[in-house]
C-alpha positions in Angstrom: 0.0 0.0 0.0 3.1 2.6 0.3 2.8 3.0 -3.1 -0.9 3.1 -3.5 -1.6 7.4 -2.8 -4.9 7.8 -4.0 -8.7 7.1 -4.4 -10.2 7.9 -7.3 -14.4 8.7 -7.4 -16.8 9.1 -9.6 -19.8 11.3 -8.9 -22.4 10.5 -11.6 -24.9 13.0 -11.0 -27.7 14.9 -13.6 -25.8 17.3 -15.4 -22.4 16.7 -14.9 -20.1 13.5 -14.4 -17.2 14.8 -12.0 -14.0 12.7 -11.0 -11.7 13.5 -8.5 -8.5 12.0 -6.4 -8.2 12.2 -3.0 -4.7 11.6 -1.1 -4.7 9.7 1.6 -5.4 12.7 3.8 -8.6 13.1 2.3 -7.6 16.3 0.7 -8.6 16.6 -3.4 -5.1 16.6 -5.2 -7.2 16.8 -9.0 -10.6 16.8 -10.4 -12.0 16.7 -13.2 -15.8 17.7 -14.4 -17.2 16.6 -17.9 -20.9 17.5 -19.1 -23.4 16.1 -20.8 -26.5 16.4 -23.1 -29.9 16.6 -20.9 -32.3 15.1 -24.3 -36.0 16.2 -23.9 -38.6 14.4 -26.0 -41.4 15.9 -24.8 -42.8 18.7 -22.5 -41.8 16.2 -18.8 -39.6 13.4 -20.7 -35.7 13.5 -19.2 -33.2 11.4 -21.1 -29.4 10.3 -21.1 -27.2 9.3 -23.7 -26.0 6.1 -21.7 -23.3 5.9 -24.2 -22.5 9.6 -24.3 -21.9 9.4 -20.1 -19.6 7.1 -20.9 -17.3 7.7 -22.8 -17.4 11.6 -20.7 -16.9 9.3 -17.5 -13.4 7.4 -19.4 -12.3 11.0 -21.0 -13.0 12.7 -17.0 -10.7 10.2 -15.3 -7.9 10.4 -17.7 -8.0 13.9 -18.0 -8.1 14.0 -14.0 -4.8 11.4 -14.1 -3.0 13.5 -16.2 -3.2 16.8 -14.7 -2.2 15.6 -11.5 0.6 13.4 -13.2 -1.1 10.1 -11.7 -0.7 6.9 -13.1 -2.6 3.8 -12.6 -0.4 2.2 -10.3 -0.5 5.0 -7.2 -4.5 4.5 -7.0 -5.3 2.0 -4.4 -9.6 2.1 -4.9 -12.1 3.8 -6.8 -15.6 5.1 -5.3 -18.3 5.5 -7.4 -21.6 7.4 -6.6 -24.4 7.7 -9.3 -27.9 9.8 -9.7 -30.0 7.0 -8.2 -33.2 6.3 -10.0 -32.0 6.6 -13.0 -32.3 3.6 -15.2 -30.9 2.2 -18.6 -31.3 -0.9 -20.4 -29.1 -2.4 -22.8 -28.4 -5.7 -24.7 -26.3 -8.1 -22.7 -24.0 -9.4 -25.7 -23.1 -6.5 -27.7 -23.8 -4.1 -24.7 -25.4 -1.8 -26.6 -27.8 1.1 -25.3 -31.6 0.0 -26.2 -32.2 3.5 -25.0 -31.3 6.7 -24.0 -31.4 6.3 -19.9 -35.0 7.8 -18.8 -33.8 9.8 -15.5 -35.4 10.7 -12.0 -37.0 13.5 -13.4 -38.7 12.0 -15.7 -43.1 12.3 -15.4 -43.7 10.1 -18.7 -45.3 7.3 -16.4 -47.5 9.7 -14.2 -50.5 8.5 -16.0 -49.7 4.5 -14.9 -48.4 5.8 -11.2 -52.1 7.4 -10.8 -53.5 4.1 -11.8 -51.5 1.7 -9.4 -52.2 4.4 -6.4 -56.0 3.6 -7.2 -55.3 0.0 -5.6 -55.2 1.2 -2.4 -53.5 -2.7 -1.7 -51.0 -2.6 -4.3 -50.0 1.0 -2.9 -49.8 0.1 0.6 -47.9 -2.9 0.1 -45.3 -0.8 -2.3 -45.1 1.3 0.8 -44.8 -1.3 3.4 -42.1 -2.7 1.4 -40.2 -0.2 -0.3 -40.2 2.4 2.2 -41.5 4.7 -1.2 -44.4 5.7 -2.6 -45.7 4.6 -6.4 -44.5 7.2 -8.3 -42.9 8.0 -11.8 -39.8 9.4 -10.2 -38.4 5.8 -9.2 -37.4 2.9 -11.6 -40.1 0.3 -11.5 -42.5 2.4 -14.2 -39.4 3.5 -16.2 -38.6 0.0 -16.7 -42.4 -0.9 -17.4 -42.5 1.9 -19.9 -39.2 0.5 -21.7 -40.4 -2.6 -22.4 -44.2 -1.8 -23.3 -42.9 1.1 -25.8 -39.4 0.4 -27.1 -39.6 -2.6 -29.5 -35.9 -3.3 -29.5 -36.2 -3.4 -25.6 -39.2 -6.0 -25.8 -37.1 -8.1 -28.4 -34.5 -8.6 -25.9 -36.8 -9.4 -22.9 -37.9 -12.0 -25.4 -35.2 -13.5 -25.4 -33.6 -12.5 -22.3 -30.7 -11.3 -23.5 -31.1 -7.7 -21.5 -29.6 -6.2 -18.8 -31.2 -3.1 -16.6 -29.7 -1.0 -13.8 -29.4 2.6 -12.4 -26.2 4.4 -14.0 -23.8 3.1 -11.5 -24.6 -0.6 -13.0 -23.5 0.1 -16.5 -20.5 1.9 -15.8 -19.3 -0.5 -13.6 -20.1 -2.7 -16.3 -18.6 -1.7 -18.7 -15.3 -0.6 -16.5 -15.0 -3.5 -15.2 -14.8 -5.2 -19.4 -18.0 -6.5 -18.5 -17.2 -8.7 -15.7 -19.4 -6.9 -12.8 -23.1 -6.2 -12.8 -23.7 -4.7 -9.8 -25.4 -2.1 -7.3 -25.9 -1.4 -3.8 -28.3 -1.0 -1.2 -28.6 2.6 -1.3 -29.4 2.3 -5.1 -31.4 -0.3 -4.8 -33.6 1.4 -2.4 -34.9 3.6 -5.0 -35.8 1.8 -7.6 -39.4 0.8 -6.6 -38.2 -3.2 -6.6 -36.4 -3.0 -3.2 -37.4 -4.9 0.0 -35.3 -2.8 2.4 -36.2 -4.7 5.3 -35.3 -7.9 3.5 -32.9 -6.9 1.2 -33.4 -8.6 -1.8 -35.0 -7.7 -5.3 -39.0 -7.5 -4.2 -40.2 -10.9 -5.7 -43.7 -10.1 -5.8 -42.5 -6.7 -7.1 -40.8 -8.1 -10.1 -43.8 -9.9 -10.8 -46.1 -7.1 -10.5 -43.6 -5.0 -12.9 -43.3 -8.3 -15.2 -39.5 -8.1 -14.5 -37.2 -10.7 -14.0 -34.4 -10.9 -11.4 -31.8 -12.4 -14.0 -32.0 -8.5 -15.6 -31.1 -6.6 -12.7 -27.6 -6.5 -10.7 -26.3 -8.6 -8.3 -27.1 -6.2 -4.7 -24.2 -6.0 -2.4 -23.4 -3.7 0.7 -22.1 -0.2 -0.4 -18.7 -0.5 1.5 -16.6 -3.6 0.1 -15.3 -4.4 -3.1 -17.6 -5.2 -6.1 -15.5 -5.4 -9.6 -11.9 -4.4 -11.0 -11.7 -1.6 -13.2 -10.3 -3.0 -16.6 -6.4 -2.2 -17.7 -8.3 -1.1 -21.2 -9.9 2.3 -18.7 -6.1 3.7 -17.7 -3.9 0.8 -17.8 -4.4 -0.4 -14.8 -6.9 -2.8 -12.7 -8.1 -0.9 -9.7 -11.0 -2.8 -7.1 -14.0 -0.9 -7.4 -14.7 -0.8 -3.3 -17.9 1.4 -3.0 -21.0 2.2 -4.5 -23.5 4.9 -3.0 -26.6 7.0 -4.6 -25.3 10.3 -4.4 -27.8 12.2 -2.0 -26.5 9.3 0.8 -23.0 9.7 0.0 -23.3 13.8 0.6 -24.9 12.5 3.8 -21.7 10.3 4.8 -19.4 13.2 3.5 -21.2 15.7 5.9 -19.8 13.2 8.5 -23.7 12.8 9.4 -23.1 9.2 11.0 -24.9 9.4 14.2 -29.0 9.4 14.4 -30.4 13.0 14.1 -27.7 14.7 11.8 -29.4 15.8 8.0 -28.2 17.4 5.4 -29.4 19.2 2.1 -27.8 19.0 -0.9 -29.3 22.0 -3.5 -28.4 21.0 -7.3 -31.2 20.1 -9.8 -32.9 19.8 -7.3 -33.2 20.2 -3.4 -32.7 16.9 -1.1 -33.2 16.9 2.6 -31.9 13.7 4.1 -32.3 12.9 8.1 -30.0 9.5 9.9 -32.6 7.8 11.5 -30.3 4.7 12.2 -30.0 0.9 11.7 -33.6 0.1 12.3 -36.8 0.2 9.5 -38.8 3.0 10.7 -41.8 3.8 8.2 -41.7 7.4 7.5 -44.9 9.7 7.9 -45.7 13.0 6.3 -45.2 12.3 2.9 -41.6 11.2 3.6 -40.1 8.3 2.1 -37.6 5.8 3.9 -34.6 4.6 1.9 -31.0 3.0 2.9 -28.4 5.0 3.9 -25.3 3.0 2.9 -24.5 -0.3 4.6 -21.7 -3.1 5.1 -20.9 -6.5 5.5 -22.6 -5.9 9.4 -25.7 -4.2 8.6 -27.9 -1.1 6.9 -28.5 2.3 7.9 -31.7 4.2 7.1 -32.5 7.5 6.4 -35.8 9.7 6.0 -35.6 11.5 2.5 -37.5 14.4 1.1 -37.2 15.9 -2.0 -37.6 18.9 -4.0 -37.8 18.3 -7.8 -37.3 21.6 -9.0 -34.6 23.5 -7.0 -31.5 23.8 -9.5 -33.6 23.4 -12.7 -35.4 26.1 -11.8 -32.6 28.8 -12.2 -31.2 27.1 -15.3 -35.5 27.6 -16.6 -35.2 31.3 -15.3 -31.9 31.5 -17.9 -32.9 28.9 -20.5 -36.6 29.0 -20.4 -37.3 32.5 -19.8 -34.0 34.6 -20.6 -34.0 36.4 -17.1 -30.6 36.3 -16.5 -27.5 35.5 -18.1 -25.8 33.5 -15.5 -27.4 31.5 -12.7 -25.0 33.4 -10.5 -26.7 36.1 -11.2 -30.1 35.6 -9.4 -28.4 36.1 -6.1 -27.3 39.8 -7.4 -30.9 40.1 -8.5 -32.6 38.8 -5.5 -30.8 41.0 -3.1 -31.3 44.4 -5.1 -35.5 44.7 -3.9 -36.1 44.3 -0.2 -38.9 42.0 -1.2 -40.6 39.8 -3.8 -43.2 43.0 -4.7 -46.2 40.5 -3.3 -44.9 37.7 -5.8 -44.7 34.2 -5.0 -43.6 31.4 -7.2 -44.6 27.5 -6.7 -41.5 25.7 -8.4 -43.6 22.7 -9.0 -41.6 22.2 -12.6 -42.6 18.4 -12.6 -45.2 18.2 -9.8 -44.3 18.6 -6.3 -42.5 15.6 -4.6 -42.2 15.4 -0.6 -44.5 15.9 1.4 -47.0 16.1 -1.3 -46.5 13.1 -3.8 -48.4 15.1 -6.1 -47.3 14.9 -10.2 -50.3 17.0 -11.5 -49.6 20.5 -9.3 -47.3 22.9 -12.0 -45.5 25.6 -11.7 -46.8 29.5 -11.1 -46.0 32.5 -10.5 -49.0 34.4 -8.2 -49.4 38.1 -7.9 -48.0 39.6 -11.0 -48.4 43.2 -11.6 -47.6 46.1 -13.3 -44.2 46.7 -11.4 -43.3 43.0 -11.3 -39.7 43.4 -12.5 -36.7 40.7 -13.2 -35.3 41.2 -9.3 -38.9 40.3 -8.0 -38.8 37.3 -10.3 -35.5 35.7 -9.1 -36.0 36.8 -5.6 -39.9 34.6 -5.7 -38.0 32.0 -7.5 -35.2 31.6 -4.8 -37.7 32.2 -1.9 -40.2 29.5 -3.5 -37.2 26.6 -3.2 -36.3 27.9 0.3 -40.1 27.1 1.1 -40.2 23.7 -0.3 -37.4 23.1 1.8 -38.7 24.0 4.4 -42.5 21.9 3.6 -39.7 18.7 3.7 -38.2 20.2 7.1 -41.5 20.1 8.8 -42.9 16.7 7.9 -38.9 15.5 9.0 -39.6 16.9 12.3 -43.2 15.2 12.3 -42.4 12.2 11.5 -39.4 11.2 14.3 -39.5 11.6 18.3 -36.4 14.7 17.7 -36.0 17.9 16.0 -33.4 19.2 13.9 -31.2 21.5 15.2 -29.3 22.3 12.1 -28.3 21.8 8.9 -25.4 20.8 6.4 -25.5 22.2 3.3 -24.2 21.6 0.1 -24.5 21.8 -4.0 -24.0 24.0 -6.7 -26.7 26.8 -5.1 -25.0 27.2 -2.2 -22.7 29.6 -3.5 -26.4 31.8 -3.5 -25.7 34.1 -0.6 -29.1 34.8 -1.0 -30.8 31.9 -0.9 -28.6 30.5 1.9 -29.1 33.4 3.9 -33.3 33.4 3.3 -33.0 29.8 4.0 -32.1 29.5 7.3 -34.4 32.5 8.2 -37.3 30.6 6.9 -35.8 27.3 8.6 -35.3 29.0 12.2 -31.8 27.0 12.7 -28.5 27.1 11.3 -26.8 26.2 8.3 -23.7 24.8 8.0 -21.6 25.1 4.6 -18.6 22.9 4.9 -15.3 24.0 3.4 -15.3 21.0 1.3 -18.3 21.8 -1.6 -18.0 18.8 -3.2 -19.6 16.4 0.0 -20.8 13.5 -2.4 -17.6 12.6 -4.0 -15.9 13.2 0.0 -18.6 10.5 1.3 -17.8 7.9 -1.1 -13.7 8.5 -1.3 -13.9 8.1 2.2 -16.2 4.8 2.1 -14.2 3.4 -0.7 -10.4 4.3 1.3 -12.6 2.6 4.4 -12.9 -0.6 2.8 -9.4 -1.0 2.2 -7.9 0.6 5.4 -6.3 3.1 3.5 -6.9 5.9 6.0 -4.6 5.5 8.7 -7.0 8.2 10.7 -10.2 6.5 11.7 -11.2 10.0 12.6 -10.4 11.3 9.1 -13.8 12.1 7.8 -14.3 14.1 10.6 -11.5 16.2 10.8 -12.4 16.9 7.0 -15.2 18.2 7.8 -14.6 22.3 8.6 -17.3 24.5 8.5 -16.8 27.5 5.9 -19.6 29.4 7.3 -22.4 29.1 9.3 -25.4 31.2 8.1 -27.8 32.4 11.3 -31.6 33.3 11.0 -32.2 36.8 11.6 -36.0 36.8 11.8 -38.4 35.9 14.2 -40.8 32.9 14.4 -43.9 35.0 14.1 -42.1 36.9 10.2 -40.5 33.5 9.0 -44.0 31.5 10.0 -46.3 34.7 8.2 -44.2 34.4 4.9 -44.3 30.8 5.0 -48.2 31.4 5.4 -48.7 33.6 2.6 -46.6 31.3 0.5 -48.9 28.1 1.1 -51.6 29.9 0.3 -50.1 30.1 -3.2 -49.3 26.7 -3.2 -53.1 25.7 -2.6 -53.8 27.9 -5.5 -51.6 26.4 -7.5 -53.1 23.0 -6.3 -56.6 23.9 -7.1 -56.0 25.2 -10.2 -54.1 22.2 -11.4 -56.9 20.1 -10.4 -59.1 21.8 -12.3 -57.4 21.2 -15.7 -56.3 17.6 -15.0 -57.9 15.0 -17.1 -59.2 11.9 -15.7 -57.8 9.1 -15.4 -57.8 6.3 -18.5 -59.8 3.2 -18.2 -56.8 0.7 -18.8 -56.2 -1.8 -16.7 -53.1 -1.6 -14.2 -50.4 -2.7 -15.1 -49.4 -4.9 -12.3 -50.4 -8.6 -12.3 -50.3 -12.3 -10.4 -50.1 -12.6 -6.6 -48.5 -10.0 -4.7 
């Protein structure tokens, strides 16, 4: 191991695939971060060129090797962490892409989700299960949708000659030359197919989602190794010794190991997750209950609430609407007006998730006038995700016998001043923003390094974790609760108004079937 120096990680998130080494005191000695194309067939359809991630992933970790002048043979592990629900299927011989990947954010299967909640049984059993809800965010309908639509897909269930996973799956297949099919628990928690309690690929699920085990990965515990990446990647094999969904490996790289500690990590969107320990508790409130990460001597489970549209809503502000420039800008914007001119924004892009479960509410903007101007619209916007963060923070502190008495924070929109600052007003508690901004790719280095004994520190995580800045609240209960009334009063207009343009439901039958 003397000559072994680093751990290499892969965080394979929504927008960008980012690679980075860590030394063996935890510290990032090069990084790397590669785009790539967000593919939108329709108005609510989110697609990924499997293919295209890639070969971005390879061209990352090379370019990451060379500017650090790292060769193969000083990296001792590699951590991967991935976007989660993600999910791609592709033909188990040639190991082509069937698809492009249909990702979290994807609504396509709302219609079908609507359906199997009418089965109040089927629902409740998902639940009792899965620790989720039946919705299109997670894998099961993705999958469903895959086969039903995409002929070249059905061909290959045919002849079962397919292979389906969440994004960390194929590029560890296809790092590893093929040789490893694999996920974790973490992963596996969100797919809709899960037992957590048990462990195992659901088999009434699979039957209900006419999928069969032999397509999906092997599950194994998030810390350990689980494949070798191939010479043919950078001329070296390297064990592969963790795997995480990235939302739980920011959690681990806040350090938040004991029960009580949650984080938020604000990218595309806004994810609140709470330790709740190693025992199954069913969340309430609109909460879901996924794994945390786990080993060889057991599971740890988290509450998790999320906020669809946090992120995506600034790029839709530049994009969509031509605001501003620069998402960087909003935070300029926002602080120029003392308020939002009576403006308040529902960022319900695609439906509101936690604590709501509700894919028909869109979108608004409420109380327009004549002196609305660009500040008042990037100020509503930034205020709007603060207050769905918020809706998450409540039903957390519902659901468990504690309260949480503060917050890590991390992702791209934490460089918002603004945001960060009206965010822990509107919270009451503090928010801590660690030095370290990239907490995901820290959670996993540090799990992979773990597996290996490669930290010579068993408190190493912890001393890497340094608060940059702690933002206070500066407002009283009685303002923060009056503007977070006012703003649910737009929500519930949102929500009737949505209701009153949604069709009704198709008379198809569901799409589950047999025993469950």
């Amino acid at each position: 191991m003397k000559t072994k120096r680093f751990i290499l990680t892969i965080d394979q998130g929504t927008t960008f695939t980012k690679t980075f080494l860590f030394d063996n005191h935890l510290d990032v000695a090069a990084g790397n971060t590669a785009r790539h194309s967000q593919i939108n067939p329709q108005a609510g359809w989110v697609e990924h060129d499997g293919r295209e991630i890639l070969d971005r992933t390879i061209a990352s970790i090379r370019a990451t090797m060379k500017s650090a002048n790292v060769k193969a043979s000083e990296i001792a592990a590699i951590g991967i962490s991935n976007q989660g629900e993600t999910i791609i299927a592709w033909d188990a011989t040639t190991g082509k892409p069937l698809h492009n990947a249909i990702v979290w954010q994807d609504r396509r299967t709302a219609k079908v989700c609507d359906q199997l909640r009418s089965d109040s049984t089927f629902a409740r059993k998902v639940r009792e299960r899965t620790g989720l809800f039946v919705d299109p965010y997670f894998s099961a309908t993705k999958l469903q949708w895959l086969m039903k639509h995409v002929p070249a897909i059905s061909r290959a269930a045919r002849k079962n000659n397919i292979l389906m996973g969440t994004m960390d799956s194929w590029l560890v297949w296809n790092l590893s030359g093929r040789k490893a099919f694999v996920t974790d628990h973490s992963t596996a928690s969100r797919t809709m197919l899960f037992n957590i309690k048990t462990l195992r690929w659901d088999r009434g699920l699979l039957s209900a989602f006419n999928v069969k085990q032999n397509w999906l990965p092997d599950v194994r515990p998030s810390k350990g190794i689980c494949g070798v990446l191939s010479p043919s990647v950078i001329g070296g094999e390297i064990p592969i010794t963790a795997l995480l969904c990235d939302q739980q490996a920011a959690l681990l790289g806040h350090g938040c190991v004991h029960v009580g500690q949650a984080k938020c990590t604000y990218g595309t969107g806004a994810f609140l997750l709470l330790n709740v320990g190693d025992t199954f508790i069913r969340a309430g409130n609109g909460l879901l209950t996924s794994i945390a990460w786990s080993t060889d001597k057991g599971v740890q489970y988290v509450y998790d609430g999320g906020v669809h549209s946090a992120g995506s809503a600034i790029d839709w502000l530049r994009d969509g609407l031509g605001i501003v420039r620069h998402a960087s800008e909003t935070d300029k914007l926002a602080s120029s007006v003392d308020s939002t001119g009576g403006l308040s924004f529902v960022p319900a892009l695609t439906g509101r998730a936690s604590p709501y479960s509700d894919s028909t509410v869109r979108g608004c903007f409420l109380g327009l006038n004549s002196r609305t101007s660009r500040a008042h619209i990037a100020r509503a916007v930034l205020e709007g995700i603060a207050f769905r963060v918020r809706d998450v923070f409540e039903a957390m502190n519902s659901s468990w016998p504690g309260k949480i008495s503060s917050l890590y924070v991390d992702g791209g929109l934490t460089q918002n001043r603004f945001l960060m600052e009206f965010q822990a007003d509107i919270l009451g508690i503090p928010l801590k923003l660690p030095r370290m901004s990239e907490s995901t790719s820290l959670g996993v280095a540090y799990l992979a390094g773990s597996a290996i004994n490669f930290w010579n520190d068993k408190k190493i995580l912890q001393k890497k974790n340094i608060i940059r800045r702690v933002y206070v609240p500066q407002i009283s209960k009685t303002e923060r609760d009056r503007k977070y009334q006012k703003w649910k009063n737009a929500v519930a207009a949102a929500a009737t108004y949505s209701r009153s343009k949604s069709t009704r439901l198709q008379n198809s039958p569901l799409i589950h079937s047999g025993r469950f």
